[in-house]
Structure formats: structure tokens, C-alpha cells
Backbone as JSON Lines, residues from 0, in Angstrom:
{"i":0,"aa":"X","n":[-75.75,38.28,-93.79],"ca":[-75.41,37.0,-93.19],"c":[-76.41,36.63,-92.1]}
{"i":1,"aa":"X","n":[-76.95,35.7,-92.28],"ca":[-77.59,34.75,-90.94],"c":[-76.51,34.28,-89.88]}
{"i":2,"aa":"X","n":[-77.09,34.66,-88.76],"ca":[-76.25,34.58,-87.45],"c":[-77.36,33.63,-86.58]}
{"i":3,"aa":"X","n":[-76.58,32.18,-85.86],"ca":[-77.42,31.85,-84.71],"c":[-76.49,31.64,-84.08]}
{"i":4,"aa":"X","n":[-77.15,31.07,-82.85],"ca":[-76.21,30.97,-81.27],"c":[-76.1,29.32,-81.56]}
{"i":5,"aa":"X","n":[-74.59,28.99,-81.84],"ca":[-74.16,27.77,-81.52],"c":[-74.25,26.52,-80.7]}
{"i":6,"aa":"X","n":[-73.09,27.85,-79.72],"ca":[-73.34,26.98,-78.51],"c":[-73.3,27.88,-77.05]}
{"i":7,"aa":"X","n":[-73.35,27.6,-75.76],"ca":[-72.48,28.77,-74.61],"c":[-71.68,27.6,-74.35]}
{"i":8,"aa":"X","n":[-70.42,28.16,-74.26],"ca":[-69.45,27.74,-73.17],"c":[-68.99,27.47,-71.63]}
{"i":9,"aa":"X","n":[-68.91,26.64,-70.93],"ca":[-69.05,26.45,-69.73],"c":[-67.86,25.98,-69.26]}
{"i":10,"aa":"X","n":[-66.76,27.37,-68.75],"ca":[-65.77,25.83,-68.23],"c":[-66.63,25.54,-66.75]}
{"i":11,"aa":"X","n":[-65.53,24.52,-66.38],"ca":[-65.81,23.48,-65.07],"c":[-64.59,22.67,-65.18]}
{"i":12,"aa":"X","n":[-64.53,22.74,-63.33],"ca":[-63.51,22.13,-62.88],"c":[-63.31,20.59,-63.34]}
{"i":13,"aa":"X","n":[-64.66,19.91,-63.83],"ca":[-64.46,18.28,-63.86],"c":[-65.43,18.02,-64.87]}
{"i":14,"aa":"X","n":[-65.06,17.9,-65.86],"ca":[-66.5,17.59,-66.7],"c":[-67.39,16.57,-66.06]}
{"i":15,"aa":"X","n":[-67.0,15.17,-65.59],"ca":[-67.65,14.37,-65.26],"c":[-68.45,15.18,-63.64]}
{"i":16,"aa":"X","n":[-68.15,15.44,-63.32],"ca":[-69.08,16.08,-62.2],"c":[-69.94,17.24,-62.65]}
{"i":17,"aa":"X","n":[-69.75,17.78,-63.66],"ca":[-70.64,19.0,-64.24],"c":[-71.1,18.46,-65.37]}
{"i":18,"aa":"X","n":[-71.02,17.22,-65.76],"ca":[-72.25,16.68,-66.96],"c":[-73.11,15.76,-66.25]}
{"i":19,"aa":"X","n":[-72.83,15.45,-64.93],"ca":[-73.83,14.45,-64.33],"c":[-75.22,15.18,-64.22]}
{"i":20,"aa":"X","n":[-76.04,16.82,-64.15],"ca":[-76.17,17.65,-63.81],"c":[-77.42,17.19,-64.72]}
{"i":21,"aa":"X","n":[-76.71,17.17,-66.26],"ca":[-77.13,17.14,-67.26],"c":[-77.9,15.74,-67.53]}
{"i":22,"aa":"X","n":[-77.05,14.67,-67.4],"ca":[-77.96,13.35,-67.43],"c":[-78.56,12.95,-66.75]}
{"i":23,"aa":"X","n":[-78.71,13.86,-65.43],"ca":[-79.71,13.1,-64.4],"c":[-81.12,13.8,-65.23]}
{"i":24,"aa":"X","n":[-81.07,15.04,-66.19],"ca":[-82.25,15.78,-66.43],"c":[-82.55,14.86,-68.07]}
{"i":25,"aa":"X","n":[-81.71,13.81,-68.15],"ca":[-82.1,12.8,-69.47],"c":[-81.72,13.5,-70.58]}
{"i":26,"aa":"X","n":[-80.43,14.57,-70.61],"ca":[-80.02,15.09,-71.84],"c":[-78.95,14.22,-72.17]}
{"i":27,"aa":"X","n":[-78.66,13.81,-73.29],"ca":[-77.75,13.09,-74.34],"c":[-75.94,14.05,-73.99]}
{"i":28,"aa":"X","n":[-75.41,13.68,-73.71],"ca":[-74.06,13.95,-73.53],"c":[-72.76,14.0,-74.36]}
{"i":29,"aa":"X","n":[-72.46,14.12,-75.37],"ca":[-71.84,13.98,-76.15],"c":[-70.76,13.09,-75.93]}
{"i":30,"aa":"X","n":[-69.38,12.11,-76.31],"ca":[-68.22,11.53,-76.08],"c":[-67.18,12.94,-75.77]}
{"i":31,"aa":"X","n":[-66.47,12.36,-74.72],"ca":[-65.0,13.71,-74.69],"c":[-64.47,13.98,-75.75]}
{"i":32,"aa":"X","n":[-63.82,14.94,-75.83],"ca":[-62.94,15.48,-76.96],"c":[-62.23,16.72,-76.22]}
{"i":33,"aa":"X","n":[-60.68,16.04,-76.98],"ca":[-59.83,16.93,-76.44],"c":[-59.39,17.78,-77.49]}
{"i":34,"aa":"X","n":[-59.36,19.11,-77.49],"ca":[-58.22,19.55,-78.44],"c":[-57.52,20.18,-77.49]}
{"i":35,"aa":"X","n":[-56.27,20.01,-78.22],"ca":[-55.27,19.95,-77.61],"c":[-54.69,21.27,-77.98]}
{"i":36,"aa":"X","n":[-55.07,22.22,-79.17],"ca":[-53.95,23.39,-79.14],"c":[-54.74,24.72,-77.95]}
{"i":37,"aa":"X","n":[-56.33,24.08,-77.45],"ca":[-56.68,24.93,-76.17],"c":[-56.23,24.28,-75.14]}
{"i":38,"aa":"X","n":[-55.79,23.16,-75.04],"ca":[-55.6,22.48,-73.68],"c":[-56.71,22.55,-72.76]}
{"i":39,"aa":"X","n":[-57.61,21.98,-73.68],"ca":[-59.19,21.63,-72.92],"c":[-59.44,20.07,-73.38]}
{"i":40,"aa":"X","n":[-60.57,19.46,-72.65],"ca":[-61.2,18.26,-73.01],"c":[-62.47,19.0,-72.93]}
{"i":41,"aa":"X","n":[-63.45,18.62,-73.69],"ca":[-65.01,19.34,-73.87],"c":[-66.11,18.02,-74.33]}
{"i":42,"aa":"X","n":[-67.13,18.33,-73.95],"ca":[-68.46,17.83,-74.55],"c":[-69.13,18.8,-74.65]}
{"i":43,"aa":"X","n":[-70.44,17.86,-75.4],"ca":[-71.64,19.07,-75.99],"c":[-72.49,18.28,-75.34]}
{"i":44,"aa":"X","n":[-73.6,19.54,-75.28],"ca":[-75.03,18.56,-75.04],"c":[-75.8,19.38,-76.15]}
{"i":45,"aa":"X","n":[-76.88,18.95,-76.54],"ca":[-77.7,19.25,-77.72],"c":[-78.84,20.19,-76.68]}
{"i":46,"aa":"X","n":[-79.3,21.53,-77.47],"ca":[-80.18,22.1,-76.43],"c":[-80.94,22.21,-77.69]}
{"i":47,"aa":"X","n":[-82.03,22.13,-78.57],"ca":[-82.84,22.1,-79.74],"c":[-81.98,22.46,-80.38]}
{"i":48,"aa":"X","n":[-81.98,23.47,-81.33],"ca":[-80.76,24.48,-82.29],"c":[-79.61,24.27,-81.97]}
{"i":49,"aa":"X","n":[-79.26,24.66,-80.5],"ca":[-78.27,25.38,-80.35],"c":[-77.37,24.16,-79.08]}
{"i":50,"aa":"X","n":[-76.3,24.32,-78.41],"ca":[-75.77,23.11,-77.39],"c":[-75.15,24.03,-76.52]}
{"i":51,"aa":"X","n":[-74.94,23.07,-75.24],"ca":[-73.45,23.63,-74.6],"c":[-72.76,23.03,-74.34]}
{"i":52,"aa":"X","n":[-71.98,23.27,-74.28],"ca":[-70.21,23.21,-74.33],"c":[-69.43,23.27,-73.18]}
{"i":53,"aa":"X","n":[-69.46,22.49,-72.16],"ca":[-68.57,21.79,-70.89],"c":[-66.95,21.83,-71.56]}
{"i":54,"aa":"X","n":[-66.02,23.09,-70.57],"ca":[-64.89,22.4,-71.0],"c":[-64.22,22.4,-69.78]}
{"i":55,"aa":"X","n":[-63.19,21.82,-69.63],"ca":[-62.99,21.17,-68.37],"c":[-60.68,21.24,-69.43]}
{"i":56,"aa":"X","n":[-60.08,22.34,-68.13],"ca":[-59.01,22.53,-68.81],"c":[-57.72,20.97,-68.83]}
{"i":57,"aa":"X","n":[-56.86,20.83,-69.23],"ca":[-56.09,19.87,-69.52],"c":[-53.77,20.12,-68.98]}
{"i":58,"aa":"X","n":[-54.23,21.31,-68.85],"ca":[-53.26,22.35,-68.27],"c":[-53.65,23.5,-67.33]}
{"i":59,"aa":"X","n":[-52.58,23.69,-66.45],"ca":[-52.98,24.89,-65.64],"c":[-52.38,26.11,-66.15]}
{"i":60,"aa":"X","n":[-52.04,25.89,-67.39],"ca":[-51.77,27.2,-68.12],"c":[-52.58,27.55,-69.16]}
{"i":61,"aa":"X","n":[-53.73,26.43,-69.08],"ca":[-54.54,27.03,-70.5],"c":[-55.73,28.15,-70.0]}
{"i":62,"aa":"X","n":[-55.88,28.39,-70.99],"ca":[-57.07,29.84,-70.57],"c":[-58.61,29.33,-69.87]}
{"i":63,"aa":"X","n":[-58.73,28.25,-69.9],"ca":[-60.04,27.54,-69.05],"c":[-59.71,27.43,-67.46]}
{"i":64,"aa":"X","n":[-58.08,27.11,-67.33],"ca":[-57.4,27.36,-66.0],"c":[-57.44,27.94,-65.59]}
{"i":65,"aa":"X","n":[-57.07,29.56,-66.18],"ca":[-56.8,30.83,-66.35],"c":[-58.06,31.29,-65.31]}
{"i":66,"aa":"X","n":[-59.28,31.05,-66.45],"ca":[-60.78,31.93,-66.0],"c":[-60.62,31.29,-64.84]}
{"i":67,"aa":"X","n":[-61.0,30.23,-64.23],"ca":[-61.55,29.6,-63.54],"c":[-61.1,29.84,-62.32]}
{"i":68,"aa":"X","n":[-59.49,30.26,-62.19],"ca":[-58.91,30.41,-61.11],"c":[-59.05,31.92,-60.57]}
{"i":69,"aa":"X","n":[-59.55,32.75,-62.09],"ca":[-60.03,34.19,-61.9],"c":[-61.19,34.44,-61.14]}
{"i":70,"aa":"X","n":[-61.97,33.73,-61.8],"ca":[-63.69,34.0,-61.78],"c":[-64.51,32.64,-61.43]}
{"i":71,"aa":"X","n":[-63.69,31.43,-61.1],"ca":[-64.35,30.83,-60.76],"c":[-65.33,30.02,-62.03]}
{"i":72,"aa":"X","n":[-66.05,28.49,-61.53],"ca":[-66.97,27.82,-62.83],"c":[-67.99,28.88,-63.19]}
{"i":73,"aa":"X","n":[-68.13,28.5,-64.78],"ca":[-69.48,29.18,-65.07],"c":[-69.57,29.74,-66.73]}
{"i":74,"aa":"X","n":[-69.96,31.3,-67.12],"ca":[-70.39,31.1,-68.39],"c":[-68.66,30.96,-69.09]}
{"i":75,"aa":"X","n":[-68.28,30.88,-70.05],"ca":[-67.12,31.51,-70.52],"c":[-67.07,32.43,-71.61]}
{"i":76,"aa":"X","n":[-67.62,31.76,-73.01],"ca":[-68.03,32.23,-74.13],"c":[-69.57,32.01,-74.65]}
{"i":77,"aa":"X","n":[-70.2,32.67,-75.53],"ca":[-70.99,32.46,-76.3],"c":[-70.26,32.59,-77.66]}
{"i":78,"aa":"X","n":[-71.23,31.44,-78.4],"ca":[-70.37,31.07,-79.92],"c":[-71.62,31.23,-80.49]}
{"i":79,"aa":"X","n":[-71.37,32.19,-81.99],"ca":[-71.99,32.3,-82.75],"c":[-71.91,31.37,-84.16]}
{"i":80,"aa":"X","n":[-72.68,31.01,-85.22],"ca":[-72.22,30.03,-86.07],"c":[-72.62,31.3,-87.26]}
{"i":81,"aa":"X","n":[-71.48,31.24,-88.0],"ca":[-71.98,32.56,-89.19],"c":[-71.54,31.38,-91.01]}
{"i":82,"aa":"X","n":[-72.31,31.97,-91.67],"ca":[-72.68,31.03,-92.83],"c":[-71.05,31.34,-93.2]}
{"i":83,"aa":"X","n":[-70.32,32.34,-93.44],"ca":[-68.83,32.39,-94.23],"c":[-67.84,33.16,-92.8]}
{"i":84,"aa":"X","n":[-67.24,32.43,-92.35],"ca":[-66.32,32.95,-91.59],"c":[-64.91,34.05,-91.82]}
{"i":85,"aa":"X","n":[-64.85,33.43,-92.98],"ca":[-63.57,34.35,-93.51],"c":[-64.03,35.64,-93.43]}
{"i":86,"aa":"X","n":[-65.1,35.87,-94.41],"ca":[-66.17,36.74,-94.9],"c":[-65.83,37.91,-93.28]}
{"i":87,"aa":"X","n":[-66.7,37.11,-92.45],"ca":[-66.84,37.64,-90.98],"c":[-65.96,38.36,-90.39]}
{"i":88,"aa":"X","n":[-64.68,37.17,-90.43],"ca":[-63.53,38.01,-89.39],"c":[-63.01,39.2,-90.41]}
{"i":89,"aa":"X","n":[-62.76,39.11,-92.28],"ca":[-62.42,40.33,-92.77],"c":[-62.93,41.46,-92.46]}
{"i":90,"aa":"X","n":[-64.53,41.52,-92.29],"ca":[-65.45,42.56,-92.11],"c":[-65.15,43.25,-90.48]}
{"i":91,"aa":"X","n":[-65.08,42.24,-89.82],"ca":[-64.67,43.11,-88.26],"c":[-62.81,43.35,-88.02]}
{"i":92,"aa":"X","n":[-61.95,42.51,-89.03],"ca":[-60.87,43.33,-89.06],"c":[-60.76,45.4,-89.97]}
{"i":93,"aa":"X","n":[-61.85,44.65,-90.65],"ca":[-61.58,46.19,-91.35],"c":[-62.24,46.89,-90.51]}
{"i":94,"aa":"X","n":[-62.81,47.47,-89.77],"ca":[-64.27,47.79,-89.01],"c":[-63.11,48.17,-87.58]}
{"i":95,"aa":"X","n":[-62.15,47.77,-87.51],"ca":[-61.27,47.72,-86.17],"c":[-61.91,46.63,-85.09]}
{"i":96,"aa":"X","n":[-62.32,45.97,-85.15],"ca":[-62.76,45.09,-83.8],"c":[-61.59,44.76,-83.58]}
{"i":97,"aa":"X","n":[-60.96,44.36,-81.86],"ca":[-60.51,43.32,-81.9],"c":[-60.35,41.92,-81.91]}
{"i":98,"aa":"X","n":[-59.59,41.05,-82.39],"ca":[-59.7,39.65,-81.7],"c":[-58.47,39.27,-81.05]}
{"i":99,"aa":"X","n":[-59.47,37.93,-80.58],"ca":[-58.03,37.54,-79.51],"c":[-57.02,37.18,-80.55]}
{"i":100,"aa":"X","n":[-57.15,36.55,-81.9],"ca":[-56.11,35.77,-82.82],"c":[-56.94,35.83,-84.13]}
{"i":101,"aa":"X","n":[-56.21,36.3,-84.77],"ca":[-56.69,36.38,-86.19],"c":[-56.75,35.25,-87.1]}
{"i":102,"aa":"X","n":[-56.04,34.66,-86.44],"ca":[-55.8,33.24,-87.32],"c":[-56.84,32.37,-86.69]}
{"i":103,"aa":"X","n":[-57.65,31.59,-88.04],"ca":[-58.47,31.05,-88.0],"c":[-58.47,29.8,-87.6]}
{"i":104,"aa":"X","n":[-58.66,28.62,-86.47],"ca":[-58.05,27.97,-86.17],"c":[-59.17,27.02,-86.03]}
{"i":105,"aa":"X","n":[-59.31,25.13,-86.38],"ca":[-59.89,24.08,-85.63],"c":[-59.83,23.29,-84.52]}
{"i":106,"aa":"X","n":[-60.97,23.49,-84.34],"ca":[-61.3,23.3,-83.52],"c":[-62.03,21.59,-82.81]}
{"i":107,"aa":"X","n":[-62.78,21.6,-82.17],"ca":[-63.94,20.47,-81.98],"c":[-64.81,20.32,-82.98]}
{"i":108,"aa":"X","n":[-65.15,18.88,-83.13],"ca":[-65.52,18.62,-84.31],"c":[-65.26,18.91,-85.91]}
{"i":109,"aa":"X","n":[-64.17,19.72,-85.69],"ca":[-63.34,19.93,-86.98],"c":[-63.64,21.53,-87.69]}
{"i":110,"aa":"X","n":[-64.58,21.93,-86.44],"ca":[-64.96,23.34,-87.06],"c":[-64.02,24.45,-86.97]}
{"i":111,"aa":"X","n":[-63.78,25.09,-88.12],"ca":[-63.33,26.44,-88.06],"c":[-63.84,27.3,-86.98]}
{"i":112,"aa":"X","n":[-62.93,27.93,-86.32],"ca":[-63.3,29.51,-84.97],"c":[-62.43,30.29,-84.86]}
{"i":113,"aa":"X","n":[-63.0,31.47,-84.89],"ca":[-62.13,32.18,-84.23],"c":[-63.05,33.28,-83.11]}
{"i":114,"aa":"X","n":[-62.12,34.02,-82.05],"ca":[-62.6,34.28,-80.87],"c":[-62.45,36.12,-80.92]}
{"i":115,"aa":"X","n":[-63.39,36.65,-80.79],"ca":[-63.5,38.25,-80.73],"c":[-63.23,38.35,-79.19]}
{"i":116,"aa":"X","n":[-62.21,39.64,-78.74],"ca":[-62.09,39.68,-77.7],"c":[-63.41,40.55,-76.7]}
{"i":117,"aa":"X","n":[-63.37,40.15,-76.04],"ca":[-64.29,41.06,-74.54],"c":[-64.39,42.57,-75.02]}
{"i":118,"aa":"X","n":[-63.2,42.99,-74.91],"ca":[-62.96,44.66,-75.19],"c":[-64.34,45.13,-76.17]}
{"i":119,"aa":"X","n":[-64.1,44.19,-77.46],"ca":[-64.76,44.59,-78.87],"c":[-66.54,44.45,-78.37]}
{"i":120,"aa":"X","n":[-66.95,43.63,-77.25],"ca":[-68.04,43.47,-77.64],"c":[-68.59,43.24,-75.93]}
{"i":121,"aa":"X","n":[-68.21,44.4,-75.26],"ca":[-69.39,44.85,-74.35],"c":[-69.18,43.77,-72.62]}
{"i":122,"aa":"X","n":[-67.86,42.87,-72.75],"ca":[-67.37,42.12,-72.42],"c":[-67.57,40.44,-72.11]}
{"i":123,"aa":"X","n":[-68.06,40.39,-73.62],"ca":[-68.49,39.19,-73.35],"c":[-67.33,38.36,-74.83]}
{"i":124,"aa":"X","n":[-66.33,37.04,-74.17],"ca":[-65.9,36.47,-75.2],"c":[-66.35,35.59,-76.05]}
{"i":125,"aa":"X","n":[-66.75,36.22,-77.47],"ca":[-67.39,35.74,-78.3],"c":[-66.47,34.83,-79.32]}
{"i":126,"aa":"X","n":[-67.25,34.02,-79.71],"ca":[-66.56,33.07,-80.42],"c":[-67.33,32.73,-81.56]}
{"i":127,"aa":"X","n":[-66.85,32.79,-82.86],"ca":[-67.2,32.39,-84.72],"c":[-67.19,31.49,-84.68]}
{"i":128,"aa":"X","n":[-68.05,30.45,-85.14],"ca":[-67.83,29.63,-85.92],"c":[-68.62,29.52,-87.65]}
{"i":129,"aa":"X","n":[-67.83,28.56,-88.52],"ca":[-68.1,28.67,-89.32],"c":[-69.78,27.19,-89.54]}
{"i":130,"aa":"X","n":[-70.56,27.26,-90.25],"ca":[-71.49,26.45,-90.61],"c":[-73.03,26.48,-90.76]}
């Protein structure tokens, strides 16, 4: 399987105050988008290949709340984009990895993800996507 880097993840307290950052340097900003089963609102910005991913939480119980109130703004996840996802998460369920949720879930822009936990990978939360 071919593996590239998607996107990184960034929460932040305000998207609009942490994408201004971005357009003062003349990068393209993506429109908001909320999904709602993370209880985030997010944009992208296009970095050549790969983007990042501003999410800015929608609840103080969602896990962007969570970090932020832990650790403060900054990286959250790196997302990988893998050509067959199913494929993926079978191979690291059999293999024992953990994840945070096995169930494969959409996301932004309609993409399939799912999220490998910290534990499995050196502590960094990684995130599948499919494409």
C-alpha cells in the first residue's frame, strides 16, 4: 500500500483567529465545516500534497475541548491517506494495534477515517483516511 500524509491536525481555540495566521501569508482557506458526530467545526488549507486541518471544538465535551484544556492549542493528529482503508484497519486489528474505534466513520468532506490510538504508535494520534 502507498501511504501519504493527508493532512496535520490543529485544534484551536477560534478558528477565525487561527486562520487569519494563514491568510495574511495568502494561503486559500477552505469554507467551515462542521461535523457534528466530533463536535468540531474545521477548515483546510491546501499545503502542495498534503493540508491542515484547523479544528476549533463545538462542545466542551468533545475531544478538541478535551486536548486543549489538557495541553493547550497546537498539533493534535497527523492523518495518513491509505489507498483501501478497510484493507488497513483489518491488517492492524489482526497485528493487535489499538484504535480509538473500530468503526469506520465520515467524516469532512465525506471521507472515510478512522483513528489509531497514541498507545499503538509511539504517542502520536494517528488518523486513516481512505483515498
Amino acid at each position: 500500500m502507498t501511504f501519504q500524509i493527508d493532512h496535520l491536525g490543529i485544534a484551536v481555540k477560534s478558528l477565525a483567529a487561527a486562520k487569519a495566521i494563514y491568510e495574511k501569508l495568502g494561503l486559500t482557506v477552505s469554507q467551515e465545516e462542521t461535523v457534528e458526530q466530533e463536535q468540531v467545526r474545521i477548515v483546510m488549507i491546501p499545503m502542495g500534497e498534503s493540508r491542515l486541518e484547523l479544528l476549533e471544538a463545538t462542545s466542551e465535551t468533545s475531544t478538541i475541548a478535551k486536548f486543549i484544556a489538557k495541553r493547550g492549542e497546537g498539533l493534535h493528529h497527523v492523518c495518513l491517506r491509505v489507498p483501501d482503508l478497510a484493507a488497513a484497519v483489518a491488517r492492524l486489528k489482526k497485528d493487535g494495534v489499538r484504535l480509538v474505534s473500530e468503526e469506520v466513520k465520515i467524516g469532512a468532506g465525506g471521507h472515510k477515517y478512522v483513528f489509531v490510538h497514541p498507545a499503538s504508535t509511539g504517542g502520536v494520534l494517528l488518523e486513516l483516511v481512505e483515498g
